[in-house]
C-alpha positions as CSV (number, residue, x, y, z in Angstrom):
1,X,17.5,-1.9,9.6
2,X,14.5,-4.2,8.3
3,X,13.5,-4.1,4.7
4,X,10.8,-1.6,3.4
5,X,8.1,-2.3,1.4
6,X,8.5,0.3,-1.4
7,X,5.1,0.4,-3.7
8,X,5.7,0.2,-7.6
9,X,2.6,2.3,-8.3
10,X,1.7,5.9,-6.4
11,X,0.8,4.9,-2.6
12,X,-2.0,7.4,-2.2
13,X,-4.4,7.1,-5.6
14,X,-7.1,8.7,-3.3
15,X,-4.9,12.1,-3.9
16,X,-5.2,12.1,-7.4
17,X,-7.4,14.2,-9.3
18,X,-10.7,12.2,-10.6
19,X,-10.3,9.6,-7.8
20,X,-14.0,10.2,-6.6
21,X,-15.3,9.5,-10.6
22,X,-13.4,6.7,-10.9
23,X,-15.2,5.4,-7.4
24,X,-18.4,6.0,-9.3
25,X,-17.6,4.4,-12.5
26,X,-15.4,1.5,-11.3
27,X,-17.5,0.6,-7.5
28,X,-14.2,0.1,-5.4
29,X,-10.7,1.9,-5.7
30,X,-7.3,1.9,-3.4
31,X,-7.1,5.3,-1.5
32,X,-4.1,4.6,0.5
33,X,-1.4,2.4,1.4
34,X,1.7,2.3,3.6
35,X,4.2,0.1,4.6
36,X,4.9,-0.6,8.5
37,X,7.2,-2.9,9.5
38,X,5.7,-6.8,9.0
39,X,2.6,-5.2,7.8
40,X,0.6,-3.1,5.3
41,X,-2.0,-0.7,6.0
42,X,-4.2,0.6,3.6
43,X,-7.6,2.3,2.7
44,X,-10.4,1.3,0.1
45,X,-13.0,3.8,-0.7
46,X,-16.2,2.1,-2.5
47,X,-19.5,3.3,-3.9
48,X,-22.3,3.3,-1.4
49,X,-25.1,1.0,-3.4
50,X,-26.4,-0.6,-0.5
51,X,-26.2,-0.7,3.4
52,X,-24.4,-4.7,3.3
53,X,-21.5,-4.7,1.7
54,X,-18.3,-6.9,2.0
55,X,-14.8,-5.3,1.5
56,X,-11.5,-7.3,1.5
57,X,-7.8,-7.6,-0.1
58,X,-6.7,-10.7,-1.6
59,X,-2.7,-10.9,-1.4
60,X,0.1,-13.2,-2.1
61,X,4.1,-13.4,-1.8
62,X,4.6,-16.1,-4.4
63,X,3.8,-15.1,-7.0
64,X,-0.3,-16.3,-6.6
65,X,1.2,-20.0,-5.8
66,X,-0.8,-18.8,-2.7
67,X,-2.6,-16.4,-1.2
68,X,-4.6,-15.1,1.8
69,X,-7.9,-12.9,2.1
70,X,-8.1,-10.4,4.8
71,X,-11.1,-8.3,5.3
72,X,-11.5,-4.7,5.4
73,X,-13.5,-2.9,7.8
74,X,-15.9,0.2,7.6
75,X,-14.4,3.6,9.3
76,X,-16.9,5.7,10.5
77,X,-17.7,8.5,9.8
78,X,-17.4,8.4,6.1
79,X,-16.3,10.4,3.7
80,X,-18.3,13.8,3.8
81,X,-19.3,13.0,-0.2
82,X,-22.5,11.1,1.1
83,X,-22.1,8.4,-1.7
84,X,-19.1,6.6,-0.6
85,X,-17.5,4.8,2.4
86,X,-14.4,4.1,3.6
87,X,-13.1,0.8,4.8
88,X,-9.6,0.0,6.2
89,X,-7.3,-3.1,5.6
90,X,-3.9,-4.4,7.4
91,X,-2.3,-7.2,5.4
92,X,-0.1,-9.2,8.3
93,X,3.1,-10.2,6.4
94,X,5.5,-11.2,9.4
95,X,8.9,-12.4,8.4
96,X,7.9,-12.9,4.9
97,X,8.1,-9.0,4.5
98,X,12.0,-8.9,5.8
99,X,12.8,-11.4,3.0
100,X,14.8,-9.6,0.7
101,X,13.3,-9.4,-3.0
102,X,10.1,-10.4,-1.5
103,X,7.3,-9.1,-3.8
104,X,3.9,-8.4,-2.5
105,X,0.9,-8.3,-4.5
106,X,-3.1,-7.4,-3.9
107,X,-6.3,-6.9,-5.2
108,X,-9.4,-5.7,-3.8
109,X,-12.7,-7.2,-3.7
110,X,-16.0,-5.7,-3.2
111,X,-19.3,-7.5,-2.8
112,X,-22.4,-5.8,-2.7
113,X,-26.3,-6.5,-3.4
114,X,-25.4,-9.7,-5.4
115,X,-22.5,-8.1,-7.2
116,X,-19.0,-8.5,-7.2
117,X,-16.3,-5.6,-7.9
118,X,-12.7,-5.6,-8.4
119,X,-9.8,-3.1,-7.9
120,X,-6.7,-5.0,-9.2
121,X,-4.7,-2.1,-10.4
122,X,-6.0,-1.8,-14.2
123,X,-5.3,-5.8,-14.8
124,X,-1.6,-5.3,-13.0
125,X,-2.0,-6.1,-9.6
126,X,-1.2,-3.2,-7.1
127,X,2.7,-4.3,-6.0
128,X,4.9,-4.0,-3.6
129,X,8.5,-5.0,-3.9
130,X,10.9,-5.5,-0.3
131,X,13.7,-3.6,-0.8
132,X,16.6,-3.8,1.8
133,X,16.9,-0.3,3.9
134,X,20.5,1.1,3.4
135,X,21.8,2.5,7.1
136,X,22.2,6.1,7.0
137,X,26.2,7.0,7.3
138,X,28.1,10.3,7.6
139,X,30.2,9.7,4.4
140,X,34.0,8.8,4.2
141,X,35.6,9.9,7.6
142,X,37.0,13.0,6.8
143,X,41.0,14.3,8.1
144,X,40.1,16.9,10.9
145,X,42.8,19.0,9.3
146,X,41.8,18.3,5.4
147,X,40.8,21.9,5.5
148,X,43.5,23.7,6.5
149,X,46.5,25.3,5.0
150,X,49.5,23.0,4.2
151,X,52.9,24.6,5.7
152,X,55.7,23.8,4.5
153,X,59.0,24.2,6.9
């Protein structure tokens, strides 16, 4: 089976308690994230402070030697709190993502009425690491008879 992307921090900091505060205090958090295969897919949630806003992830597997931006898009309807939206990213990663020990990191970026905002994961980078998928198997084959009594003649 391909590798899986297997997060180093809790995929779903949206479920945590005090995840809407620290939207309020911080502008921009991670909500979601999960691995698919060649891909990520995740969820931003950011404070509403005006109707133009910018949302996207900045992400590199080297190690920042490089990296690529890919924007994040608004998903309507938002969030029933009234003072955030929602935006949605998927971070192409194509054969780079079956590399074993590939690691993956992002950031996200959120640019609003002249301001810029930054979810990096408390100074740590959110990060994925590629970890190779072990096939399931039905144990050591078993002697049909292992269970049965041994007669002796």
């Amino acid at each position: 089976p391909p590798p899986l992307l297997e997060p180093l921090f809790p995929p779903q900091p949206g479920a945590s308690p005090g995840f809407a505060e620290r939207v309020r205090q911080h502008k921009v958090r991670l909500e979601w994230v999960r691995a698919e295969p060649a891909a990520l897919r995740g969820a931003v949630r950011v404070l509403n402070i005006a109707y133009e806003k910018v949302v996207s992830v900045r992400y590199t597997l080297n190690g920042w030697a490089s990296c690529t931006e890919a924007a994040a898009t608004y998903q309507p309807p938002g969030p029933a709190d009234g003072i955030t939206d929602r935006f949605a990213f998927l971070l192409p990663l194509g054969a780079a993502a079956a590399t074993p020990e590939t690691t993956l990191e992002f950031a996200v970026r959120y640019r609003v009425a002249g301001a810029e905002y930054w979810d990096n994961n408390e100074g740590k980078n959110y990060r994925l690491r590629s970890r190779q998928r072990v096939p399931l198997t039905a144990g050591p084959p078993q002697d049909p008879d292992s269970s049965a009594w041994i007669h002796f003649i």
